[in-house]
VEXDREN-2710 file (C-alpha; in Angstrom, 1 decimal):
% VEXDREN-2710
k/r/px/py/pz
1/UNK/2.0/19.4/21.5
2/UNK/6.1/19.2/21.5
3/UNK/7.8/16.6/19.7
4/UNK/9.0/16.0/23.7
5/UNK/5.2/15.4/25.3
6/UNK/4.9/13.4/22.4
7/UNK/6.9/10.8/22.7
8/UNK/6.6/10.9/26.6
9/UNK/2.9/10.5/26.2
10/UNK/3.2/7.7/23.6
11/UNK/5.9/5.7/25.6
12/UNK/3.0/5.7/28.3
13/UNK/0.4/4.2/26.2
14/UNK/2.6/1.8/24.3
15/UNK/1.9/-1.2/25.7
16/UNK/-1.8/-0.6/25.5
17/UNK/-1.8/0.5/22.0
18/UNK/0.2/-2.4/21.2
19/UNK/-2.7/-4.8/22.8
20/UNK/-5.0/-3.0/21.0
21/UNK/-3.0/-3.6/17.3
22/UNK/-2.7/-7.1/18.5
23/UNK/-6.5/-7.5/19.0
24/UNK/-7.1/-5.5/15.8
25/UNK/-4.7/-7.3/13.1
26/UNK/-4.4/-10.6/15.5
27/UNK/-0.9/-11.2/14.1
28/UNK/2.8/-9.6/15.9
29/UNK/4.0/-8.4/12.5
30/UNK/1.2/-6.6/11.6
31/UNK/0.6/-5.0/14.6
32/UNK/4.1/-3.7/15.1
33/UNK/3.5/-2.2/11.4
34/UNK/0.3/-0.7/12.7
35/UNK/1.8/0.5/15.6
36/UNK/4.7/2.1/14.2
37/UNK/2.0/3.4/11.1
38/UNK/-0.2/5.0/14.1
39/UNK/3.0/6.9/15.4
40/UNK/4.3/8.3/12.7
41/UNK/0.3/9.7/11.3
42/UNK/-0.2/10.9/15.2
43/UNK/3.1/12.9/15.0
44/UNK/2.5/14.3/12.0
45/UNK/-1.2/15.1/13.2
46/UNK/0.2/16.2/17.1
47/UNK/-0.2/19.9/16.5
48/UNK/-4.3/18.7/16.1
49/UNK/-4.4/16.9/19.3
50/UNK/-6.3/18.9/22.0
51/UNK/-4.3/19.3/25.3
52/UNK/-6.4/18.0/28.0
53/UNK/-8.4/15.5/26.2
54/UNK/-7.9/11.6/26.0
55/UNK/-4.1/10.8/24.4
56/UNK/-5.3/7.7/24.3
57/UNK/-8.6/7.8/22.9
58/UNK/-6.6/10.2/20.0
59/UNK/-4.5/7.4/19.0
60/UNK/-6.8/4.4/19.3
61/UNK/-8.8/6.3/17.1
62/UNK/-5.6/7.0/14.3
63/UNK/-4.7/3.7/14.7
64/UNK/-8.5/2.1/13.8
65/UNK/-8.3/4.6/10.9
66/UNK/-5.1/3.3/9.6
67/UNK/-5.9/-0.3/9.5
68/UNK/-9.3/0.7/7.8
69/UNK/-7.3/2.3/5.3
70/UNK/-4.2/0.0/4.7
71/UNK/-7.5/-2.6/4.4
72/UNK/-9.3/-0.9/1.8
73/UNK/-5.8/-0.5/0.1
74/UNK/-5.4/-4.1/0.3
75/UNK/-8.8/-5.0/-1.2
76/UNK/-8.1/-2.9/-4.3
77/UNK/-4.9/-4.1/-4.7
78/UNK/-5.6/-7.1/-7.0
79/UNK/-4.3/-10.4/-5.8
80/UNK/-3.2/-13.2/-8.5
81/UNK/-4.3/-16.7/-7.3
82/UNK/-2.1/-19.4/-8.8
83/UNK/-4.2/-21.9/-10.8
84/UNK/-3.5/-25.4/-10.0
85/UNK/-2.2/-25.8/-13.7
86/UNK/1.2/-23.4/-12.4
87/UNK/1.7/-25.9/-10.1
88/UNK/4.1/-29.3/-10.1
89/UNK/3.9/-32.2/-8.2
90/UNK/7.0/-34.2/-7.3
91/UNK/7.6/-37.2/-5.5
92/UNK/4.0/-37.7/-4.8
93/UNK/4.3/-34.9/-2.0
94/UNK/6.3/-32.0/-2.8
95/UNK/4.2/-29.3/-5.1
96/UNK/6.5/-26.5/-6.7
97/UNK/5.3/-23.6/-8.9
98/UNK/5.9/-23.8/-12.5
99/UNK/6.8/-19.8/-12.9
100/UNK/6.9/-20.5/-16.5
101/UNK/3.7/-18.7/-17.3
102/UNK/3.4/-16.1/-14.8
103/UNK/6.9/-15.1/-15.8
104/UNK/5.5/-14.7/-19.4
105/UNK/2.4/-12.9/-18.2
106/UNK/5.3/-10.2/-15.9
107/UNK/7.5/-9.9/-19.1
108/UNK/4.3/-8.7/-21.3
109/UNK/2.9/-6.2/-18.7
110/UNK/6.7/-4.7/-18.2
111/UNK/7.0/-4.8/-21.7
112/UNK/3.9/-2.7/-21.8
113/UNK/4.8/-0.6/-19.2
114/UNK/8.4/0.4/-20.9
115/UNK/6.2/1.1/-24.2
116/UNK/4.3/3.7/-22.4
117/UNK/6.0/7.4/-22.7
118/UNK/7.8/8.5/-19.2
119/UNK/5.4/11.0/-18.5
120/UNK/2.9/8.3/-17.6
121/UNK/5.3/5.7/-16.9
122/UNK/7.1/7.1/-13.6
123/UNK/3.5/8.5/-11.6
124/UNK/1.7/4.7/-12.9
125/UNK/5.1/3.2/-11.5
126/UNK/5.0/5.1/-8.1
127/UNK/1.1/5.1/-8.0
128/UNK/1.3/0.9/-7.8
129/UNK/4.7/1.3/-5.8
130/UNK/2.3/2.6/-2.9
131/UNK/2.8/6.2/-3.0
132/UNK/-0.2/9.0/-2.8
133/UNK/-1.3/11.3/-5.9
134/UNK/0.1/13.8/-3.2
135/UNK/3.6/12.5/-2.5
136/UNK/4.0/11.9/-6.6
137/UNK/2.8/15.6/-6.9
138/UNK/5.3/17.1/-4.9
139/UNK/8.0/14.1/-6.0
140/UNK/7.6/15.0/-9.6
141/UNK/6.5/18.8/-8.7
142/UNK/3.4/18.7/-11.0
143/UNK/0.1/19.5/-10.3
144/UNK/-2.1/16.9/-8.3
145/UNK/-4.7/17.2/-11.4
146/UNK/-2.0/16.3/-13.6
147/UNK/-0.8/13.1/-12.0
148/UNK/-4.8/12.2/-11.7
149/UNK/-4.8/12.2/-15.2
150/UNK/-1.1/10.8/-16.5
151/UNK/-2.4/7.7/-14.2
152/UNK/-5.8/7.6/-15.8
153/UNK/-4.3/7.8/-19.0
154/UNK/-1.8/5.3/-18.7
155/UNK/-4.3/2.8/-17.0
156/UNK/-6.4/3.2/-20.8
157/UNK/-3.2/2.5/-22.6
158/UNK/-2.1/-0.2/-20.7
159/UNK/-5.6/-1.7/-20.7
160/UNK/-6.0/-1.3/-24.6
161/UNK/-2.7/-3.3/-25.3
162/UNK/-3.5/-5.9/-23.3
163/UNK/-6.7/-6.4/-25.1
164/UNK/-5.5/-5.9/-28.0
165/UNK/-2.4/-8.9/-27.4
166/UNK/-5.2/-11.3/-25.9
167/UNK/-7.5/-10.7/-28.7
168/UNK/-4.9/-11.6/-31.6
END
């Protein structure tokens, strides 16, 4: 499919595909995201789309795909829940975050992170920045094994000095 029936064909189901991120994430932001997610993976995928078959279906189908995935991201992602103990209250009503310790607890892991060597450092960084083993492959034009591992590696070291400062 050209770049041209692409777009042409996409502008037609827009609205619809649009409905359908709105049902999916139930929130404007996130389905525009999606939305604009499902485009870019379908024109990347549009040389696999079968002239003659349901355009629409195709992209519904990318677009319940991406939000599966960009969930399953989400859940691994670890999320830090303040404890009540970080918080402040002032004037009876207003509660504020005391930043105090979480600040502490960002200075040690960053710490940690500089101490590691750059070979690990950079594919660790860009791993948790979001991108793919294959886009830190080709970014740092090593071999996808060799990022698998840097990352691995890194993850041990950066576990072991953690342990080791929490059990001292």
């Amino acid at each position: 499919m050209s770049t041209v029936d692409f777009k042409a064909r996409f502008l037609e189901e827009e609205k619809i595909l649009f409905g359908l991120a709105m049902k999916i994430t139930r929130n404007v932001e996130d389905a525009k995201d999606l939305l604009q997610e499902t485009a870019i993976r379908a024109f990347k995928n549009r040389h696999k789309f079968q002239v003659g078959t349901n355009f629409k279906a195709w992209m519904a189908t990318i677009m319940k795909n991406v939000f599966i995935n960009g969930y399953r991201k989400k859940k691994r992602r670890p999320s830090f829940d303040l404890p009540v103990e970080d918080l402040f209250v002032v004037n009876d009503r207003t509660v504020i975050r005391n930043a105090a310790p979480s600040n502490l607890m960002m200075e040690e892991l960053q710490s940690n992170l500089d101490s590691l060597p750059a070979d690990y450092r950079k594919p660790f960084t860009m791993y948790f920045e979001g991108y793919r083993y294959e886009e830190i492959s080709d970014a740092m034009d090593i071999p996808l094994g060799t990022v698998k591992s840097r990352i691995y590696y890194a993850r041990q070291r950066l576990r072991d000095q953690v342990r080791g400062e929490y059990r001292s």
